[in-house]
C-alpha positions as CSV (number, residue, x, y, z in Angstrom):
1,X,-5.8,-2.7,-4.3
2,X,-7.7,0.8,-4.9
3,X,-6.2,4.2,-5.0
4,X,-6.7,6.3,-1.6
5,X,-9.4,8.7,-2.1
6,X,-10.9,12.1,-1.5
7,X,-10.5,13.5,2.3
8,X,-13.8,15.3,1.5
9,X,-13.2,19.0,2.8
10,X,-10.6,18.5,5.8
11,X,-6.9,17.5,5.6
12,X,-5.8,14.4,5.0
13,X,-2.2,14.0,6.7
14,X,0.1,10.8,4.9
15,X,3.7,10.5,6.8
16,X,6.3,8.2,6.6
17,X,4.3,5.7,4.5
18,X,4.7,4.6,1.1
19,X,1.9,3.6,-1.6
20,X,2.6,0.9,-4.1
21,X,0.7,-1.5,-6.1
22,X,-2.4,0.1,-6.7
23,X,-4.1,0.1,-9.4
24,X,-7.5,2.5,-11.3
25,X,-9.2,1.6,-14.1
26,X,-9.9,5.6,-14.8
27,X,-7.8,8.5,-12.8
28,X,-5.5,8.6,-10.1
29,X,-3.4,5.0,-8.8
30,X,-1.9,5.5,-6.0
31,X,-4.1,8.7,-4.3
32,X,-7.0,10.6,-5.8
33,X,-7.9,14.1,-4.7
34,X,-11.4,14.7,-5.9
35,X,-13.3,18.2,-5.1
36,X,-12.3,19.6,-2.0
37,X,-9.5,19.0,1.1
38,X,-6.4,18.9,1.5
39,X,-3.6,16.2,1.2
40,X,-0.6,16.6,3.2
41,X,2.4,14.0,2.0
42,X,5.6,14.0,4.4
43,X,8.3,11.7,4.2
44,X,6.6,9.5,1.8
45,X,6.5,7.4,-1.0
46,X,4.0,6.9,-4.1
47,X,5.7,4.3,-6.8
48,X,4.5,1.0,-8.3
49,X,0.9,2.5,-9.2
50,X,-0.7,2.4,-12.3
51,X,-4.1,4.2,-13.7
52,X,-5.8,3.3,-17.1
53,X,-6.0,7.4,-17.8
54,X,-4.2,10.0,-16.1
55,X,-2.7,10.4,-12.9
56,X,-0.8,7.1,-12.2
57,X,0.6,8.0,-9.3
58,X,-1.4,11.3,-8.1
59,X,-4.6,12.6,-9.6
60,X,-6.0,16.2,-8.3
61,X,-9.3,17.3,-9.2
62,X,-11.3,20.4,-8.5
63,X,-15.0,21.5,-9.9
64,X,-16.3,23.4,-7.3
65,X,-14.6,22.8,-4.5
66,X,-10.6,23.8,-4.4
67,X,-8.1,20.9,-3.9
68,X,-4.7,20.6,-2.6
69,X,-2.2,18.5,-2.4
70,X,1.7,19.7,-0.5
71,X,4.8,17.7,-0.8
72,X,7.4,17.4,2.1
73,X,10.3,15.4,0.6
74,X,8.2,13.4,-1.1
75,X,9.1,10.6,-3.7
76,X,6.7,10.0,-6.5
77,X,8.9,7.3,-9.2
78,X,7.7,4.3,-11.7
79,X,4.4,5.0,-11.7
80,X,2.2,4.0,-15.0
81,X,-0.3,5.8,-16.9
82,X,-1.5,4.0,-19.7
83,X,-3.3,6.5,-21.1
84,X,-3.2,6.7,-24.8
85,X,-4.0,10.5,-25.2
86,X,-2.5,11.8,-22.1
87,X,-0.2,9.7,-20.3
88,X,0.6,11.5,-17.0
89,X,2.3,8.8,-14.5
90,X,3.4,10.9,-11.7
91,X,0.8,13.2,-11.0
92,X,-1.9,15.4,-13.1
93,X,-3.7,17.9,-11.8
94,X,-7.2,19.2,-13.4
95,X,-9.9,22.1,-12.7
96,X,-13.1,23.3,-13.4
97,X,-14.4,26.1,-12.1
98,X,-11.9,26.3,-9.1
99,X,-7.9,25.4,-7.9
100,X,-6.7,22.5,-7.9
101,X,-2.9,22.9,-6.6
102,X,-0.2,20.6,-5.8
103,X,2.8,22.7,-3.8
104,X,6.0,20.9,-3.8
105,X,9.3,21.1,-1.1
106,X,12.4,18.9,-1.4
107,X,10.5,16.4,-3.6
108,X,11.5,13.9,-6.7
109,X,9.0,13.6,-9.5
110,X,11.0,11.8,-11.6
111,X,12.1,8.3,-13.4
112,X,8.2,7.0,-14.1
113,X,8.0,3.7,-15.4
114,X,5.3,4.4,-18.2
115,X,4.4,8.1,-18.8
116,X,5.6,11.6,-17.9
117,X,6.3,12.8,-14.7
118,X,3.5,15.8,-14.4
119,X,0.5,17.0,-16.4
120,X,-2.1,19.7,-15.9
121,X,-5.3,21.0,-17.4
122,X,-7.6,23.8,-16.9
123,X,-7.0,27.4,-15.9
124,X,-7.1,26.5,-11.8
125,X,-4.7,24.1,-12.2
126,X,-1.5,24.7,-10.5
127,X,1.6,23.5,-10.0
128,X,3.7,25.8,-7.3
129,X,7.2,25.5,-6.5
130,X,9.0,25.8,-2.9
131,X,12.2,25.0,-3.7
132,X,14.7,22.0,-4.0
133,X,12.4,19.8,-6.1
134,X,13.8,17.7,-9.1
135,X,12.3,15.8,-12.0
136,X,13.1,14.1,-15.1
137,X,11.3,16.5,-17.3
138,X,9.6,19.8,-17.3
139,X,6.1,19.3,-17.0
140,X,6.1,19.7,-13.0
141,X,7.5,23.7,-13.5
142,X,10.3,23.2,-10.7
143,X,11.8,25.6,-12.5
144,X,13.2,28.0,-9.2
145,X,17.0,26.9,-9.5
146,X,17.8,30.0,-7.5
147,X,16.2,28.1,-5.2
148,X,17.9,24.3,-6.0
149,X,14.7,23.1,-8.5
150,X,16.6,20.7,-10.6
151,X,14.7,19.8,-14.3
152,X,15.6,17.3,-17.1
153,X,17.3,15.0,-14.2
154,X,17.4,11.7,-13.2
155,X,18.3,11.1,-10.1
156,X,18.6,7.3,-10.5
157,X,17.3,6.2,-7.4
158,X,17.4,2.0,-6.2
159,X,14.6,-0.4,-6.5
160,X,11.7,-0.3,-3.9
161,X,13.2,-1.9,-0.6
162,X,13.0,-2.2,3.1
163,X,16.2,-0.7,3.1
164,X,16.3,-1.7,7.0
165,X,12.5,0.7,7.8
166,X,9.6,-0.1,8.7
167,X,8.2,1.1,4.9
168,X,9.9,0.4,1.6
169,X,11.5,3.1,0.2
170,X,13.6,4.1,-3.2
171,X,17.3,4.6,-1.7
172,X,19.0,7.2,-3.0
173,X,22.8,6.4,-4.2
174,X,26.0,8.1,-3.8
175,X,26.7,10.7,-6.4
176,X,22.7,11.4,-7.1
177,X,21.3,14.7,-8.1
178,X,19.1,13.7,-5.0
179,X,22.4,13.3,-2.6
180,X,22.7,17.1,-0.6
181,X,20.5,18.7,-2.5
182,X,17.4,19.7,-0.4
183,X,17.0,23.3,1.5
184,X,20.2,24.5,3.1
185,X,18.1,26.1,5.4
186,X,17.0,22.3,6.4
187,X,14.3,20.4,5.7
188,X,11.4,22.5,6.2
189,X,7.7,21.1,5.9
190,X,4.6,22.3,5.3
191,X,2.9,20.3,7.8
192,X,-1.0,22.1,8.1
193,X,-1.4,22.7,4.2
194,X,-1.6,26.8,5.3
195,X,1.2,27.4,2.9
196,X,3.8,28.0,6.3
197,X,6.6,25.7,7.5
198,X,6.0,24.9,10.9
199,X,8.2,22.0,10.6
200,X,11.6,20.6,9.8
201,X,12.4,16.9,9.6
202,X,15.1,15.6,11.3
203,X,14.6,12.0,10.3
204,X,13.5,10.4,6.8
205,X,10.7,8.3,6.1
206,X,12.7,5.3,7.4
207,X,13.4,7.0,10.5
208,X,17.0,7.9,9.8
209,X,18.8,10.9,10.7
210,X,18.4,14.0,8.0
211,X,21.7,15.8,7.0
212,X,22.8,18.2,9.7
213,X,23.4,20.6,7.1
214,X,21.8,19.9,4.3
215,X,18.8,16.9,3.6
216,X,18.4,14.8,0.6
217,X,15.9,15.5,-1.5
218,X,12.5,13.2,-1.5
219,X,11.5,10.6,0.9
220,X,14.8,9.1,2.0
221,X,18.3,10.2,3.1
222,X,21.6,8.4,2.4
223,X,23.5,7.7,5.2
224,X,27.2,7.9,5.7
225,X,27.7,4.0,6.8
226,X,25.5,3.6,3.3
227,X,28.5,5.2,1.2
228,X,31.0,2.3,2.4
């Protein structure tokens, strides 16, 4: 299969799906963000992807043209870059000239299966931080732990199953970092790529209820007949 590619200058909206198997023989295997738009990633999965350079999972590129990406409890795990000089598996981010930005909410970035989670280059290039995000190193900067960013963890998530949806998805198991960790304030989403949260999800990407409280973080949220 080939990576997803450029939206061009509009917004490219990715919900309750999950990308896995993909494969580049440069940049960017699961979704590639090249010079201009806007990717919007909700409830969803990238994992299973592999590039030959950078950006196993999620490569975001700008020249001349800014690019975005936004993650709404997103999942980004065991993703390969084999990339000798910089391997980047979850997502890398690069600019020229312009922004390239990748905003992330109640997301995991964590566990790749070859490479580091995050990687950036250029002075455009941005990673920004809305709260409740963990990963497995530092390299994303979800370093807001007033605001529940969790770094250095792993949240040990399951193999990539049904898990009784519609997509496969990484469960999340009892006693994870992952497990009650997202927004207090609920999940709130960033649904237009405008930078406001004009929505809060009440389901996962599997379609099951969200913590009345207090969500999981990432793409999937462990339910209370799943503790048994």
């Amino acid at each position: 299969m080939t990576p997803l590619g450029n939206p061009g200058d509009g917004v490219l909206k990715i919900k309750k799906s999950t990308l896995s198997g993909n494969t580049s023989a440069g940049r960017g295997g699961g979704i590639v963000n090249h010079n201009g738009g806007t990717v919007i990633l909700t409830n969803s999965t990238i994992s299973g992807n592999e590039s030959a350079a950078e950006g196993g999972g999620l490569y975001v590129y700008s020249a001349d043209v800014n690019s975005d990406v936004v993650l709404n409890n997103a999942t980004i795990v065991s993703n390969t870059s084999n990339s000798a000089t910089d391997p980047y598996a979850g997502i890398y981010v690069r600019s020229f000239a312009s922004i390239a930005t990748v905003t992330a909410r109640n997301s995991i970035v964590a566990e790749q299966a070859v490479g580091d989670d995050c990687g950036f280059s250029g002075v455009g290039a941005n990673f920004i931080t809305a709260g409740h995000n963990i990963e497995s190193g530092t390299g994303c900067g979800f370093n807001d732990f007033a605001n529940g960013d969790q770094q250095s963890e792993m949240p040990g998530l399951l193999a990539l199953s049904s898990n009784n949806g519609s997509t496969e998805t990484h469960a999340v198991p009892a006693g994870s970092v992952a497990e009650n960790a997202g927004d207090p304030a609920g999940c709130l989403a960033d649904l237009n790529g405008d930078g406001v949260t004009t929505g809060v999800l009440i389901t996962d990407q599997r379609g099951e209820p969200r913590g009345l409280t207090v969500c999981d973080v990432g793409a999937y949220e462990l339910q209370s007949y799943e503790q048994q």
